[in-house]
PDB file with one MODEL, atoms N, CA, C and O in Angstrom:
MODEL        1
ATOM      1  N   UNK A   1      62.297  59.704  21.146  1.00  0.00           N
ATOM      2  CA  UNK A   1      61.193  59.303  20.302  1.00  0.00           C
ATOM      3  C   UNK A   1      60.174  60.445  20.254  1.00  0.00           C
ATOM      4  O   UNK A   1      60.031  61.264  21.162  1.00  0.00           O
ATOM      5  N   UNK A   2      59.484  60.423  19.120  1.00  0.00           N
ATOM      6  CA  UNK A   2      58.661  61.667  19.140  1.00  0.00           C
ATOM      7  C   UNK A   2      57.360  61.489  19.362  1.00  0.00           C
ATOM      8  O   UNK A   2      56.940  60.351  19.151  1.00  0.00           O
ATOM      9  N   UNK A   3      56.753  62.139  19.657  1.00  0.00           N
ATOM     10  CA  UNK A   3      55.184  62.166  20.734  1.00  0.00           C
ATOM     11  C   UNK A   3      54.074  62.124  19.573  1.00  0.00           C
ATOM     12  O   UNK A   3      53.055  62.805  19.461  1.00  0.00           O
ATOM     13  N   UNK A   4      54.498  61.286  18.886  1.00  0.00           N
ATOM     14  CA  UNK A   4      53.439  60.900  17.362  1.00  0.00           C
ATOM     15  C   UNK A   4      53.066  60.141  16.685  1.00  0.00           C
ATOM     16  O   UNK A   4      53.740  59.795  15.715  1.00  0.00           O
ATOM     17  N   UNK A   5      52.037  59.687  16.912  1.00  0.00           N
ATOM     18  CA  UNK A   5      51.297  58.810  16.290  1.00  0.00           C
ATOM     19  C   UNK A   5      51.894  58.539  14.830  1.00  0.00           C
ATOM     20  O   UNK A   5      52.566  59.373  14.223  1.00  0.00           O
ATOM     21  N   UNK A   6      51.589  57.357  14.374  1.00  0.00           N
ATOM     22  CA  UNK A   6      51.991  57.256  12.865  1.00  0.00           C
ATOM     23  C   UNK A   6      50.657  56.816  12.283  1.00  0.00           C
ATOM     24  O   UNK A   6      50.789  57.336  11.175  1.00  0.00           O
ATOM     25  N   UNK A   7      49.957  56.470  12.258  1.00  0.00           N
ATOM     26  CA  UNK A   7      48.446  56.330  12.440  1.00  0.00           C
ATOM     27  C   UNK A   7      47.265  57.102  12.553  1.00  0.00           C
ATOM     28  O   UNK A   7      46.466  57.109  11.617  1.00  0.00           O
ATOM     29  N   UNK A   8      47.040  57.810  13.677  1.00  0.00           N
ATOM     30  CA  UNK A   8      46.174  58.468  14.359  1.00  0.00           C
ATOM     31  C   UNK A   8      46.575  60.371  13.847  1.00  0.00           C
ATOM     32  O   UNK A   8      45.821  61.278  13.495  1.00  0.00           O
ATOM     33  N   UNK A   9      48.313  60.308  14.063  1.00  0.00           N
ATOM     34  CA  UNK A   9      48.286  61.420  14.030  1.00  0.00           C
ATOM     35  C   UNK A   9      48.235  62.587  15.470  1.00  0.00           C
ATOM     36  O   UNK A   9      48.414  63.803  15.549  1.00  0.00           O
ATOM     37  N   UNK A  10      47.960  61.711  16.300  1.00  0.00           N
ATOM     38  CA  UNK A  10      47.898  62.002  17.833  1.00  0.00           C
ATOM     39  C   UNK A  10      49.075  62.550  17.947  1.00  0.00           C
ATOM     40  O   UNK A  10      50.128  61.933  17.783  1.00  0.00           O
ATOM     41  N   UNK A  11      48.953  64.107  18.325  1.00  0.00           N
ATOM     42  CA  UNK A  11      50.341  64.759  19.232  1.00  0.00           C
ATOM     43  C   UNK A  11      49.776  65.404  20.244  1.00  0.00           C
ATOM     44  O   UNK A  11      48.594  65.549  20.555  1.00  0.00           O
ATOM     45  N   UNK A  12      51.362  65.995  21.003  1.00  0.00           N
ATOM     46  CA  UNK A  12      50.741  66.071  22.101  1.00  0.00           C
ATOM     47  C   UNK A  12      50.212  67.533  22.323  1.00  0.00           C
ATOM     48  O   UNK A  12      50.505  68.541  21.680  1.00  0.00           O
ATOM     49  N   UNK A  13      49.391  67.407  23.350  1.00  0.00           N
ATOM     50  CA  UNK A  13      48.059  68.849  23.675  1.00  0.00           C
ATOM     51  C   UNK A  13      48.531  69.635  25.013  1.00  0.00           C
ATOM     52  O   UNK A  13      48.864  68.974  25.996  1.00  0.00           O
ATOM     53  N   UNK A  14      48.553  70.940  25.039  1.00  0.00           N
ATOM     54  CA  UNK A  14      49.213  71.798  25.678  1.00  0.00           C
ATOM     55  C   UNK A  14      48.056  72.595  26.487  1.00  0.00           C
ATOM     56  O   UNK A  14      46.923  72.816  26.059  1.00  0.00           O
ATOM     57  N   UNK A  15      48.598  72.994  27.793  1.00  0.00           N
ATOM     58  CA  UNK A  15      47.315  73.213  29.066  1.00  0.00           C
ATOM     59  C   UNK A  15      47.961  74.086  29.600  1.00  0.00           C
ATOM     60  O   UNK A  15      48.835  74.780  29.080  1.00  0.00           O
ATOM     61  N   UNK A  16      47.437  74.121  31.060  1.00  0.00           N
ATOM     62  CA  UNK A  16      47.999  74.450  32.105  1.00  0.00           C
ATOM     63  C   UNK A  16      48.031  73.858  33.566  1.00  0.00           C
ATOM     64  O   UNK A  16      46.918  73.539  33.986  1.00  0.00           O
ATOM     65  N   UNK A  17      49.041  73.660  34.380  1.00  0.00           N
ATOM     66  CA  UNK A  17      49.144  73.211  35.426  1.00  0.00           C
ATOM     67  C   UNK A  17      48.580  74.182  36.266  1.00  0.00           C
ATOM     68  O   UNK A  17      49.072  75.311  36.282  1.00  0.00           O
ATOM     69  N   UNK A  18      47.001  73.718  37.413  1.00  0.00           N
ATOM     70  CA  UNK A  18      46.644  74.771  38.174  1.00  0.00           C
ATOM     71  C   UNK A  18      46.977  74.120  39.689  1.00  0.00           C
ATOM     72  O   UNK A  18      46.908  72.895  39.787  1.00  0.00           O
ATOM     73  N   UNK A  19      47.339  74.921  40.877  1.00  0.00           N
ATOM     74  CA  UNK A  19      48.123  74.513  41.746  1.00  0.00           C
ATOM     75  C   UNK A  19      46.881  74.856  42.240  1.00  0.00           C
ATOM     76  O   UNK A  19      45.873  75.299  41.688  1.00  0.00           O
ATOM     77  N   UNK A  20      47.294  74.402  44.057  1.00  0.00           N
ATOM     78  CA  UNK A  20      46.103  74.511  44.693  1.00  0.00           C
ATOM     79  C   UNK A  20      45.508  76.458  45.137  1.00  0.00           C
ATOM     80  O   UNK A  20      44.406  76.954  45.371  1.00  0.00           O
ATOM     81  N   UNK A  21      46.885  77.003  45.065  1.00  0.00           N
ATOM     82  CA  UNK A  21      46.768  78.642  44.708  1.00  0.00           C
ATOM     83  C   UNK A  21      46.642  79.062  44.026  1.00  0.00           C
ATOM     84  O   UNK A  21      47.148  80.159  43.790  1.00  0.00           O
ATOM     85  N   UNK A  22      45.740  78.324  43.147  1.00  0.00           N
ATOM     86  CA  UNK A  22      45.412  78.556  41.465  1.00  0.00           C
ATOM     87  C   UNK A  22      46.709  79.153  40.609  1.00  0.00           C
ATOM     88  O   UNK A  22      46.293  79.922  39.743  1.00  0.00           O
ATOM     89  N   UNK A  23      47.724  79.063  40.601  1.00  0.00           N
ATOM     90  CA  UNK A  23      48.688  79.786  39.937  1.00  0.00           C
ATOM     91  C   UNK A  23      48.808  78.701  39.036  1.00  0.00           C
ATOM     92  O   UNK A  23      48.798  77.537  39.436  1.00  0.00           O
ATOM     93  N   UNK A  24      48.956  79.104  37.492  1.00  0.00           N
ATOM     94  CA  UNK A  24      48.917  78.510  36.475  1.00  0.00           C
ATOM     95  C   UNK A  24      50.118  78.605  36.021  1.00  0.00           C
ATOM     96  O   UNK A  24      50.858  79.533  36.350  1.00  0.00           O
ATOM     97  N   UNK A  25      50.454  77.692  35.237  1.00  0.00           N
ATOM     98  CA  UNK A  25      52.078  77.076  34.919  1.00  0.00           C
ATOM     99  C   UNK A  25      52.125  76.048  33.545  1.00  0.00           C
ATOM    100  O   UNK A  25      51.490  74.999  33.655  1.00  0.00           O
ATOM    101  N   UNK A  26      52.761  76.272  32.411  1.00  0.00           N
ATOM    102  CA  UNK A  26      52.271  75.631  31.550  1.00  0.00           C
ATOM    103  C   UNK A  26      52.698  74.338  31.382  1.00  0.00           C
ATOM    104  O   UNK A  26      53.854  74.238  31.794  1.00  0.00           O
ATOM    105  N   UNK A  27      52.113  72.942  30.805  1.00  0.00           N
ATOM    106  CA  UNK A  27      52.294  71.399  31.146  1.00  0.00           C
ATOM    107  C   UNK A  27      51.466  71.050  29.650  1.00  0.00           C
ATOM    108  O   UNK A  27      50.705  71.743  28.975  1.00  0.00           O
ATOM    109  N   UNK A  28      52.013  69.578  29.463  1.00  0.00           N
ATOM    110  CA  UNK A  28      52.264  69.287  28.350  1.00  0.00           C
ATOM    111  C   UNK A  28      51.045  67.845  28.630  1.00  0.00           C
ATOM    112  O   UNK A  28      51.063  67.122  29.626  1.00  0.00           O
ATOM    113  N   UNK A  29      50.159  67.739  27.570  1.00  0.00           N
ATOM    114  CA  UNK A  29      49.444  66.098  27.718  1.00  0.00           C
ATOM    115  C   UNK A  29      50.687  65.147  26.460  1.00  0.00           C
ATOM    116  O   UNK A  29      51.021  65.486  25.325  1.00  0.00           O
ATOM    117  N   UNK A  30      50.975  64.287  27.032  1.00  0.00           N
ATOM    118  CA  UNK A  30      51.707  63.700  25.841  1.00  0.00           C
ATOM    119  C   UNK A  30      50.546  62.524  25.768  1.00  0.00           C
ATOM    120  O   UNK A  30      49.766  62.265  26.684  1.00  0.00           O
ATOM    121  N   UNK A  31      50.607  61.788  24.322  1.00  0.00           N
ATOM    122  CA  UNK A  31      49.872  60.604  23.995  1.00  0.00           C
ATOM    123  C   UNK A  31      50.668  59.166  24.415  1.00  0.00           C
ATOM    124  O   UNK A  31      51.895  59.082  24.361  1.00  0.00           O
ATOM    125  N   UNK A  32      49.988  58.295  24.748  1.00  0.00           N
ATOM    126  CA  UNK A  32      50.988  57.073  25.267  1.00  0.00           C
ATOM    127  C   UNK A  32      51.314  56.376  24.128  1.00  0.00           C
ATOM    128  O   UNK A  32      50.641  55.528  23.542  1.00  0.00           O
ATOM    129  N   UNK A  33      52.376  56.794  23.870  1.00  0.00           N
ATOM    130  CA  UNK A  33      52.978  56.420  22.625  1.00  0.00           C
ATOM    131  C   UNK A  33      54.057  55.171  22.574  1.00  0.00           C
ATOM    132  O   UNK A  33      55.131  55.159  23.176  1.00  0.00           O
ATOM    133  N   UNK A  34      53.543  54.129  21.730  1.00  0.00           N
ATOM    134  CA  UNK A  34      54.699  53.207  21.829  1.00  0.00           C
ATOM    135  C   UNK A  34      54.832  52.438  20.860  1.00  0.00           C
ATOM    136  O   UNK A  34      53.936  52.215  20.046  1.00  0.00           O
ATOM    137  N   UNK A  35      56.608  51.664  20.815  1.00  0.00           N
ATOM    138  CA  UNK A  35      57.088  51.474  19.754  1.00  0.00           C
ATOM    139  C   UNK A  35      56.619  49.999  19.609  1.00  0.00           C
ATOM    140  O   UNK A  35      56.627  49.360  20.662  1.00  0.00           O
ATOM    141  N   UNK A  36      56.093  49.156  18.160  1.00  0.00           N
ATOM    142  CA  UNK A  36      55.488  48.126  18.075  1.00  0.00           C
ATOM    143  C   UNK A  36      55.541  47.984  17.071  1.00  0.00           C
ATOM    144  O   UNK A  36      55.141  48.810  16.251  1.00  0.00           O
ATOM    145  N   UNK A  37      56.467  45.999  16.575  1.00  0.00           N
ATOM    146  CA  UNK A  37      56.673  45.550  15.192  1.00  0.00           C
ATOM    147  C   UNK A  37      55.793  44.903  14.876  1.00  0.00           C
ATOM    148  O   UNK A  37      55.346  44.135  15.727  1.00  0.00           O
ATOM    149  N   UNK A  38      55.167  44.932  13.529  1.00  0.00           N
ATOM    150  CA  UNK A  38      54.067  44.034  12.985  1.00  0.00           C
ATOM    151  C   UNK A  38      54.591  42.972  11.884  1.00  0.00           C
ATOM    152  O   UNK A  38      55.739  43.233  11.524  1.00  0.00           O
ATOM    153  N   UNK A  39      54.089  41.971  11.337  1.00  0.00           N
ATOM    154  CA  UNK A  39      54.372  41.320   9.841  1.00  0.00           C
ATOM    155  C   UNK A  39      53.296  41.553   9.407  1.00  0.00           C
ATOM    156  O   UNK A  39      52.155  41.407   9.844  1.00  0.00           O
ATOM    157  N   UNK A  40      53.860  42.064   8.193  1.00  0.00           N
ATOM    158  CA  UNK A  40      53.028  42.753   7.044  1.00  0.00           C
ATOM    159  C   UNK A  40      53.537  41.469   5.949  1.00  0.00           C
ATOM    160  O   UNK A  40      54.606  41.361   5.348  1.00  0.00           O
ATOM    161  N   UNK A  41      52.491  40.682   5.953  1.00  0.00           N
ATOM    162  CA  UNK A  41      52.239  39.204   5.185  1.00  0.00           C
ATOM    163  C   UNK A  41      52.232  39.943   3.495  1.00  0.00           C
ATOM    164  O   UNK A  41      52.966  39.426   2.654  1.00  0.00           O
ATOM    165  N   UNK A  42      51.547  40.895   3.192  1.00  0.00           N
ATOM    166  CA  UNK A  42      51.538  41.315   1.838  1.00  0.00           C
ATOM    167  C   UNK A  42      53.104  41.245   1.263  1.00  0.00           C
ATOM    168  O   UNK A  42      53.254  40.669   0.185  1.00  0.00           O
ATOM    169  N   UNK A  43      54.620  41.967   2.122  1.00  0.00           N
ATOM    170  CA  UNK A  43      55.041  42.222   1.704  1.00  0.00           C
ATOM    171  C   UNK A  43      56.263  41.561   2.248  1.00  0.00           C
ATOM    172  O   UNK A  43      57.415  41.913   1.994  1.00  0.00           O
ATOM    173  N   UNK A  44      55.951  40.683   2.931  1.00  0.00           N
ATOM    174  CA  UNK A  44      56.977  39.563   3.614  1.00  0.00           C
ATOM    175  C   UNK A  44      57.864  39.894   4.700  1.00  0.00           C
ATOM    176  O   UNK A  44      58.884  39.250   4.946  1.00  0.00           O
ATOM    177  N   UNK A  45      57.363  41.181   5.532  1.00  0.00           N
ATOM    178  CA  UNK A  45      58.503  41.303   6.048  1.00  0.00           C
ATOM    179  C   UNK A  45      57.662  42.359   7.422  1.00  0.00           C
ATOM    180  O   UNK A  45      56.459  42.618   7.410  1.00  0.00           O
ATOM    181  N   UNK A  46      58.623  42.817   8.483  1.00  0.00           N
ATOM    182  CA  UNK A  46      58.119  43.159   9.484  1.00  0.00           C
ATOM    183  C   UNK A  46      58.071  44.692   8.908  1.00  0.00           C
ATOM    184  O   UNK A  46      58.438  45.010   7.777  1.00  0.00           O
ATOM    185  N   UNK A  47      57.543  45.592   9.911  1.00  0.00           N
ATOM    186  CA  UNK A  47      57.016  47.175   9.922  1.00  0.00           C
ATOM    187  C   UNK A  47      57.197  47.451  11.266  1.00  0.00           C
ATOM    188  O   UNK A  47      56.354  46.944  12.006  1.00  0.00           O
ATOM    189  N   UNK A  48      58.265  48.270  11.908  1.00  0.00           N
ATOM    190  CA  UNK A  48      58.173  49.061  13.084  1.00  0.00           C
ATOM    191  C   UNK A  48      57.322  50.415  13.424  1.00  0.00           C
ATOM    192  O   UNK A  48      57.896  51.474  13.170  1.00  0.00           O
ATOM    193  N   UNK A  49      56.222  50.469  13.885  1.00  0.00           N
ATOM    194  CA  UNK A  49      55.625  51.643  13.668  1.00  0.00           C
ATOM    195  C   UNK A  49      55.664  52.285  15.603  1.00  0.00           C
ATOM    196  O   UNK A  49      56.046  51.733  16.634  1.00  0.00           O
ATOM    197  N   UNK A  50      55.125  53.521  15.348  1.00  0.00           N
ATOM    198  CA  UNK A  50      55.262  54.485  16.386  1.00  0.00           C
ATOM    199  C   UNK A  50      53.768  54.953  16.568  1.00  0.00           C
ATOM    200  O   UNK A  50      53.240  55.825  15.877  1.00  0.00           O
ATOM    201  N   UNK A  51      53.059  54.150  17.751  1.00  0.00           N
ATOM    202  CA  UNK A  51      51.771  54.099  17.837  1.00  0.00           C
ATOM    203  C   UNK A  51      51.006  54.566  19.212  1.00  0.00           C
ATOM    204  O   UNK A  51      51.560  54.492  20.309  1.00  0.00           O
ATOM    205  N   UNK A  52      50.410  54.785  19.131  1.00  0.00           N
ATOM    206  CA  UNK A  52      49.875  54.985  20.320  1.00  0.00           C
ATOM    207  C   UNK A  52      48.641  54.226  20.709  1.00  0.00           C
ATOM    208  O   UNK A  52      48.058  53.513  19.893  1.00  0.00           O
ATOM    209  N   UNK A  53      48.247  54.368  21.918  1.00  0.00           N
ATOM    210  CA  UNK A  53      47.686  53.216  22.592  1.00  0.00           C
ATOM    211  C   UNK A  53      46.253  52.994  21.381  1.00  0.00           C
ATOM    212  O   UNK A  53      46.119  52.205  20.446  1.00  0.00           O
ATOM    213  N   UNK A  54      45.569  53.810  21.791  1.00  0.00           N
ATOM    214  CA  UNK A  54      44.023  53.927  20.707  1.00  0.00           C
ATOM    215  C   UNK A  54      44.489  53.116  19.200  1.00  0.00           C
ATOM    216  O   UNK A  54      44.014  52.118  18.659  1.00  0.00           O
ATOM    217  N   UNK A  55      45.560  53.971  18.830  1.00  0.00           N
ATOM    218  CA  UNK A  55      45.810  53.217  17.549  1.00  0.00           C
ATOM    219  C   UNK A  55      46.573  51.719  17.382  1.00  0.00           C
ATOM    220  O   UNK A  55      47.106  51.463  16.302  1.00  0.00           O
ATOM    221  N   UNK A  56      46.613  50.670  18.562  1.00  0.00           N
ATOM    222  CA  UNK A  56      46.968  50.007  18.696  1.00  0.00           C
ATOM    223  C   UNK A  56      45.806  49.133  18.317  1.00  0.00           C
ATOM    224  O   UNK A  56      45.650  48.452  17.303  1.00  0.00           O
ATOM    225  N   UNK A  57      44.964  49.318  19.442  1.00  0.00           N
ATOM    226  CA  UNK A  57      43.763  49.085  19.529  1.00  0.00           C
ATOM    227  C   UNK A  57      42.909  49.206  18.158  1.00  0.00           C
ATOM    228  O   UNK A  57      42.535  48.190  17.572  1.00  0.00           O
ATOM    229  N   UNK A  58      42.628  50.481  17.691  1.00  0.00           N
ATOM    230  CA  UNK A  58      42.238  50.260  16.154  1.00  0.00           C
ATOM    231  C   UNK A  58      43.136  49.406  14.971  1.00  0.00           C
ATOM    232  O   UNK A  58      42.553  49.170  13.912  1.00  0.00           O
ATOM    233  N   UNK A  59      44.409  48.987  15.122  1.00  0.00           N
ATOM    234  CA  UNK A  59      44.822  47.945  14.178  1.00  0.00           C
ATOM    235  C   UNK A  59      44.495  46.735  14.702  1.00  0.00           C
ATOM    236  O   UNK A  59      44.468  45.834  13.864  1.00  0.00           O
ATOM    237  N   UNK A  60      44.168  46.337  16.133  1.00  0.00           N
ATOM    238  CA  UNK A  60      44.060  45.093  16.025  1.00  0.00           C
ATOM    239  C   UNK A  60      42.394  44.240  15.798  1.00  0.00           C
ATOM    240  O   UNK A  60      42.047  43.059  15.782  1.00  0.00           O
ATOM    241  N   UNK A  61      41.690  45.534  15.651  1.00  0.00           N
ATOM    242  CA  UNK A  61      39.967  45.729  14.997  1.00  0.00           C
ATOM    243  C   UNK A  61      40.051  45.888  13.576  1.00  0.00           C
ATOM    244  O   UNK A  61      39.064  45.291  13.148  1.00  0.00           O
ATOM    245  N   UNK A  62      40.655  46.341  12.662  1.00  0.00           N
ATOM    246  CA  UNK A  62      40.941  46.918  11.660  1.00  0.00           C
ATOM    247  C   UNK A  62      42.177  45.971  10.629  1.00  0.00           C
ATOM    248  O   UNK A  62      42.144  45.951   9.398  1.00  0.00           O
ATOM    249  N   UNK A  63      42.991  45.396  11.306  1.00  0.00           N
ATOM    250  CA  UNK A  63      44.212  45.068  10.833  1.00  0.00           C
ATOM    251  C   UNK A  63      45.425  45.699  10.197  1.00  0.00           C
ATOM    252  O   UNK A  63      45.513  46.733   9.534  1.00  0.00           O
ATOM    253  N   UNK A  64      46.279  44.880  10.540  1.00  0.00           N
ATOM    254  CA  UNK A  64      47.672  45.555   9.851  1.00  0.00           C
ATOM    255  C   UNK A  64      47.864  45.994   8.430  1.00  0.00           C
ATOM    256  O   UNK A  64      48.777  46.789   8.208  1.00  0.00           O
ATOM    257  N   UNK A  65      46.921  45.466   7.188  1.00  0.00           N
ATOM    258  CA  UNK A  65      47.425  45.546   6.188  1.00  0.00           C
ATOM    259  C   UNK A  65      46.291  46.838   6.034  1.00  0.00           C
ATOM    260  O   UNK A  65      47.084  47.752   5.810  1.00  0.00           O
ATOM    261  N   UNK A  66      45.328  47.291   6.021  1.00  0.00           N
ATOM    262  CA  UNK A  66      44.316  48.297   5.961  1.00  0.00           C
ATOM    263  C   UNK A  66      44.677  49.534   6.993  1.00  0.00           C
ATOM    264  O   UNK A  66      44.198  50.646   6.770  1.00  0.00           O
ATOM    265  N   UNK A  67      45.550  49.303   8.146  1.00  0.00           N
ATOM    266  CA  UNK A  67      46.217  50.475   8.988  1.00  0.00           C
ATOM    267  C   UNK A  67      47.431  51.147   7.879  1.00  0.00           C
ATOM    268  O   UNK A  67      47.614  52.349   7.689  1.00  0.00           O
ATOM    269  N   UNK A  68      48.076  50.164   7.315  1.00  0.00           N
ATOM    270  CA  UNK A  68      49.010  50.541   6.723  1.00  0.00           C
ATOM    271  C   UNK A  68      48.794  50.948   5.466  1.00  0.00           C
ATOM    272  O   UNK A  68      49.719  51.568   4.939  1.00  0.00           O
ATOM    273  N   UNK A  69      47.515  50.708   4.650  1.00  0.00           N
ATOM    274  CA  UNK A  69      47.100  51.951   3.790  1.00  0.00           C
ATOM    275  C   UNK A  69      46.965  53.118   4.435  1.00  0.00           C
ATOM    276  O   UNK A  69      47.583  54.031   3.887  1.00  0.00           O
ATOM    277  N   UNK A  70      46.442  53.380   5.298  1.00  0.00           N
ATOM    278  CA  UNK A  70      45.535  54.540   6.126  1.00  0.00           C
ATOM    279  C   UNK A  70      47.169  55.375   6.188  1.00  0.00           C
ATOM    280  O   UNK A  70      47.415  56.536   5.861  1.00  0.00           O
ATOM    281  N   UNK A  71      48.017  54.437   6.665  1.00  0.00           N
ATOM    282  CA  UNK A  71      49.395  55.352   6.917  1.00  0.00           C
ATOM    283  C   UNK A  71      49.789  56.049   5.856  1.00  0.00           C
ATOM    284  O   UNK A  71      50.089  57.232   6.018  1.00  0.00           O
ATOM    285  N   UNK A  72      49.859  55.496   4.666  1.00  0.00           N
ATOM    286  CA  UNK A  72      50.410  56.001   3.423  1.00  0.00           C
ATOM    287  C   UNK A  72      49.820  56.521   2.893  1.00  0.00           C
ATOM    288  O   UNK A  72      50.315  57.033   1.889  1.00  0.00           O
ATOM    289  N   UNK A  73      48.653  56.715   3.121  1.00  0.00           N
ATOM    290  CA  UNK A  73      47.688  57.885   2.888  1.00  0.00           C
ATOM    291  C   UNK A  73      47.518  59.204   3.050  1.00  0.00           C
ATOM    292  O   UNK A  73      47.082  60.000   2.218  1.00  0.00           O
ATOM    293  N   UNK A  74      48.047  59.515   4.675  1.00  0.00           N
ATOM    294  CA  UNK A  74      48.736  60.252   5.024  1.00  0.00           C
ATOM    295  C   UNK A  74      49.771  60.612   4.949  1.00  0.00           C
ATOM    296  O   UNK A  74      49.978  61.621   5.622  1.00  0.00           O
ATOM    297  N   UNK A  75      50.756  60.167   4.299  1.00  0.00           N
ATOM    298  CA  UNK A  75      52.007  60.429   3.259  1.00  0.00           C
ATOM    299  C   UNK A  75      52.925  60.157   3.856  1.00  0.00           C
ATOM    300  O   UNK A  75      53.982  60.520   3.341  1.00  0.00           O
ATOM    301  N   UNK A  76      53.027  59.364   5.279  1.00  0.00           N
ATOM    302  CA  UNK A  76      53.746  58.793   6.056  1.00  0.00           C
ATOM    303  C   UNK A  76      54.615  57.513   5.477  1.00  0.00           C
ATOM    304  O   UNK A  76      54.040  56.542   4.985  1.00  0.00           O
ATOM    305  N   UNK A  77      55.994  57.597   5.576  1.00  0.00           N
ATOM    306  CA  UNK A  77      56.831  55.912   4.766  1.00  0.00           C
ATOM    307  C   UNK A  77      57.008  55.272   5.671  1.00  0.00           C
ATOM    308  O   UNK A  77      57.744  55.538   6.621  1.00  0.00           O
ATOM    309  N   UNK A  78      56.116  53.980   5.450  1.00  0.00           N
ATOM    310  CA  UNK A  78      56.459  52.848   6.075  1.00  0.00           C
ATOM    311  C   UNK A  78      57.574  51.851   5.935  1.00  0.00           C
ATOM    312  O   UNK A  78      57.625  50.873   6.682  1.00  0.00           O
TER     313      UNK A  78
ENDMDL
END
């Protein structure tokens, strides 16, 4: 699965691992990304989207049918 928001747009952010001998090593932030079906009442039928936590949270403030403009907005197919 890929480390991306369908929503938010959230990928993941790149650092460095510093040890306690300060030696730096490169490490990855991934977003907590997870897979979650909705019913989308407009169109009778469910939507599997690839979300991450925040944007979970903003659809269930926001709702499913106004997240899922926002998606296709971004030129993303639902």
């Amino acid at each position: 699965m890929s480390a991306l928001c369908q929503l938010t747009g959230a990928r993941p952010g790149f650092g460095n691992a510093i040890s306690h001998s300060h030696r730096r090593t490169s490490r990855r932030f991934d977003p907590n990304i997870q897979r979650k079906r909705y019913w989308l009442q407009s169109e009778g039928r469910h939507v599997r989207l690839t979300l991450s936590a925040k944007a979970i949270k903003t659809i269930d403030r926001i709702g499913i049918e106004a997240a899922v403009a926002q998606i296709r907005a971004r030129g993303v197919r639902v």
